[in-house]
N, C-alpha and C positions, 0 to 999 in steps of 0.2 A: 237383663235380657233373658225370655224364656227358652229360648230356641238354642239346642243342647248342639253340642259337637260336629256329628256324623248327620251331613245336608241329607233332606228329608226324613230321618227316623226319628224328629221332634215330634212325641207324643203331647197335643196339649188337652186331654184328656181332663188334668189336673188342674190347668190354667185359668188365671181368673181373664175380665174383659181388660184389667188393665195390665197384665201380659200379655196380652193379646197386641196392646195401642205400644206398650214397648216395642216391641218386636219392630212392628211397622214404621215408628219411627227410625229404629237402624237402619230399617228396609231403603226406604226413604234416601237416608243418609249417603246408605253404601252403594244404589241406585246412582245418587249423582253424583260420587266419588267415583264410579267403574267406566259411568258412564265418557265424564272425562278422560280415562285412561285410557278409554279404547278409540275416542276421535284420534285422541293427540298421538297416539302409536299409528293410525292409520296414517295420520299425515305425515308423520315421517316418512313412512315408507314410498309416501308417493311423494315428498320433496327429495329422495334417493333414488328417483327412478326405479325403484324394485317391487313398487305394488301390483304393477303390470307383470311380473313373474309370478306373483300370485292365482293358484290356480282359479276360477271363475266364481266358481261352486263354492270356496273357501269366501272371495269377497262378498258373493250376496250374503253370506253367514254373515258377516262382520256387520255389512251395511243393516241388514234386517232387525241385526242386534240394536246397531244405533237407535233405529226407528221404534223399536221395540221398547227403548228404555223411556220413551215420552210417554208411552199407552202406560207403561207399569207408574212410572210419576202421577199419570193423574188420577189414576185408578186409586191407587194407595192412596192420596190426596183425598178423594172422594169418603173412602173408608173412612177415613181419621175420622175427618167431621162428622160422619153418622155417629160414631162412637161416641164425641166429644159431644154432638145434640141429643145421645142417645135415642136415636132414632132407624137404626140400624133393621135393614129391610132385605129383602130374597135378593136385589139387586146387588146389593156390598156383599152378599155372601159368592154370589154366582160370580162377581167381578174379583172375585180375591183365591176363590179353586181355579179361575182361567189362568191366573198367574201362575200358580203351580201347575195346572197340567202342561202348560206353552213350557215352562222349565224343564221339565220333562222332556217333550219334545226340541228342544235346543241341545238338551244336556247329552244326546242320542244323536243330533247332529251335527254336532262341535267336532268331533273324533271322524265322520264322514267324510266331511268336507277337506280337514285339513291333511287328512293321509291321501287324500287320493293325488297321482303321480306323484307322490311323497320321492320317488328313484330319480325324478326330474328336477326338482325343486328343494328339497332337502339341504341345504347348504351349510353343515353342522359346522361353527365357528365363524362361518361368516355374522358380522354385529346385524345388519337388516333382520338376517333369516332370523336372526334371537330375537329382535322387533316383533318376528310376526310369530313366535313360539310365545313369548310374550299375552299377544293378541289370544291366541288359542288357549292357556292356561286362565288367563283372567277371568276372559271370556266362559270359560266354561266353570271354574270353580264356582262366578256369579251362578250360575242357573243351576248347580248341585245347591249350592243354598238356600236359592230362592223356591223348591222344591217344595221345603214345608210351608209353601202359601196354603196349598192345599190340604195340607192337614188342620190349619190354623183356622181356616174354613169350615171345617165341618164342628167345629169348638165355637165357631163364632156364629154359628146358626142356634146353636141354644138360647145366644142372645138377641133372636132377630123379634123384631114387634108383633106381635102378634095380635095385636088391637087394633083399631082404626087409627088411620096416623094423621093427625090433628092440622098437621101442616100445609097450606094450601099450595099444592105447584101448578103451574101453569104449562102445559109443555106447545109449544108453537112452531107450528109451519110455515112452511112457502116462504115472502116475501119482505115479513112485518120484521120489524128490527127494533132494538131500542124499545119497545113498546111494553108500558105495566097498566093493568088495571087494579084500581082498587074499591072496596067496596067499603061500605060503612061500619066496618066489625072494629070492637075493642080486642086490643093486644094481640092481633092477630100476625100471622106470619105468612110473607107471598114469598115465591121463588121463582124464575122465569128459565126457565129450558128450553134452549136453542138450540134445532135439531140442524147437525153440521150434515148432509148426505152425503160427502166425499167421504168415500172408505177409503183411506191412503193402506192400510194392512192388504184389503183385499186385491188391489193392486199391484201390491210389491208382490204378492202369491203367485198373479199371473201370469208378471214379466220373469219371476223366476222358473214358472214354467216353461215358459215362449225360448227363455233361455237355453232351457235341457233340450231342447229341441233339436238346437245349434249343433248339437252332438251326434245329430241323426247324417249315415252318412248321405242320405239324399239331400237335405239343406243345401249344399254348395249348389250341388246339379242345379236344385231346381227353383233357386235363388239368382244363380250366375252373377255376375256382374254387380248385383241388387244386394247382396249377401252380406255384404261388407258395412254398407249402408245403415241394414237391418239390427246388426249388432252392435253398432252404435248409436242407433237411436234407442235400442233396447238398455245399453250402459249408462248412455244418459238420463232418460227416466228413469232408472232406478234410482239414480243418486238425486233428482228432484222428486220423488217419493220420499226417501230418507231425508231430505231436509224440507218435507213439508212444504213446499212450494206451491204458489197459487193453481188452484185445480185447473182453471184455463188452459195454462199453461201444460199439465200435463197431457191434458184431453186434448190439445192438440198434437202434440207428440204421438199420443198411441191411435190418433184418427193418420196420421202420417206411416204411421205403423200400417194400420189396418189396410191403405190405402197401397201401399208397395204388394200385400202382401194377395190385394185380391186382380193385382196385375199380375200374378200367378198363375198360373191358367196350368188346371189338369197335377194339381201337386197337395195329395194330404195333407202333409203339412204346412202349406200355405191356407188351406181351408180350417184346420186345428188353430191355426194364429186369428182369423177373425172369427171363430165363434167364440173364443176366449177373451177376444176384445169387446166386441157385443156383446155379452152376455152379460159383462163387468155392471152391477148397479152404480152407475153413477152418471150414466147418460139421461 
């Protein structure tokens, strides 16, 4: 493994491409090893009744995390193979500094999230609250490691193609499914690229907006009655964001959303909730 001690200050300066494919294999490794650790601690905490003491802010962290660890699996997946085809392109470079810098920003909001009303929740020996300190050290030591993606990046752009890439891909729209063409070439190579337009990341961004919102003290006022509703359909979409659930299904949910929220009449932040929903690229 090339990736030195102290997360982030691996310089691979020196590194060849197949420290580079090591690395990533750890990555890989230690990705669906965390990964798992941090479901199965989240479900404890909620088959103990104590996730809901969990401050809000703190579980989109967690939840975000989860969702977060599928983008980095495939991403890192994607990498491999250009390596291993030696085909390695501006997009495996661009997709592998994203990991480092989202680490970055994780590794910054891990410590955020979990202090705040830390005087309320803090329950130092109770076994839960160690559950969910647990959550929080895991959680974050991953993203201080995963930190030198982006160093590993700019090492792995010395080896990006720089020629014409021989490879034929296909990339397709709209409707067609299943569908290859082929054409009359010796030893050639197709690839078919199916463009998915659900953004489930950009999503989760701006239910956790819609979220911080909740903290506004006009919300109740100007919610009334509605408010309660609001933040549970908000809780439930996230957690069918995080498990990747049929888009349908979500886009009705935040159309249900949009729809309480423009029976709001004369309320900022009832007008801040549907342009944030509308605006969403996936309608």
């Amino acid at each position: 493994m090339a990736q030195g001690i102290i997360g982030g200050a691996t310089s691979y300066e020196e590194q060849s491409l197949h420290d580079i494919l090591s690395d990533i294999n750890v990555w890989i490794e230690y990705t669906t090893e965390r990964k798992q650790f941090i479901i199965q601690r989240k479900q404890q905490l909620v088959e103990n009744k104590y996730w809901d003491k969990v401050p809000y802010d703190f579980q989109v962290t967690i939840l975000s995390t989860i969702s977060y660890f599928d983008t980095i699996l495939f991403d890192l997946g994607l990498i491999r193979t250009a390596i291993d085809k030696d085909c390695i392109s501006e997009k495996e470079v661009k997709l592998l500094r994203n990991i480092g810098r989202k680490s970055i920003e994780y590794n910054n909001e891990y410590p955020k999230t979990f202090k705040e009303d830390r005087r309320h929740w803090h329950d130092y020996g109770n076994p839960d609250f160690m559950i969910a300190e647990k959550l929080y050290g895991k959680g974050r030591d991953y993203f201080v490691t995963m930190q030198d993606a982006g160093n590993a990046a700019a090492r792995l752009e010395d080896y990006m193609e720089k020629g014409q890439v021989t490879n034929n891909t296909l990339h397709i729209g709209g409707n067609v499914t299943n569908s290859q063409f082929q054409q009359g070439t010796v030893n050639s190579t197709q690839s078919m690229v199916i463009h998915n337009n659900f953004d489930y990341e950009q999503v989760l961004k701006t239910l956790v907006k819609i979220n911080k919102s909740f903290k506004n003290s006009d919300f109740n006022e100007d919610f009334g009655d509605r408010s309660g509703e609001v933040k549970r359909i908000v809780t439930e979409t996230i957690e069918m964001v995080n498990r990747k659930e049929e888009p349908t299904k979500i886009k009705e949910a935040l159309s249900t959303l949009k729809d309480l929220a423009v029976g709001v009449t004369g309320s900022l932040i009832a007008t801040g909730i549907c342009g944030l929903i509308t605006q969403l690229p996936i309608w």
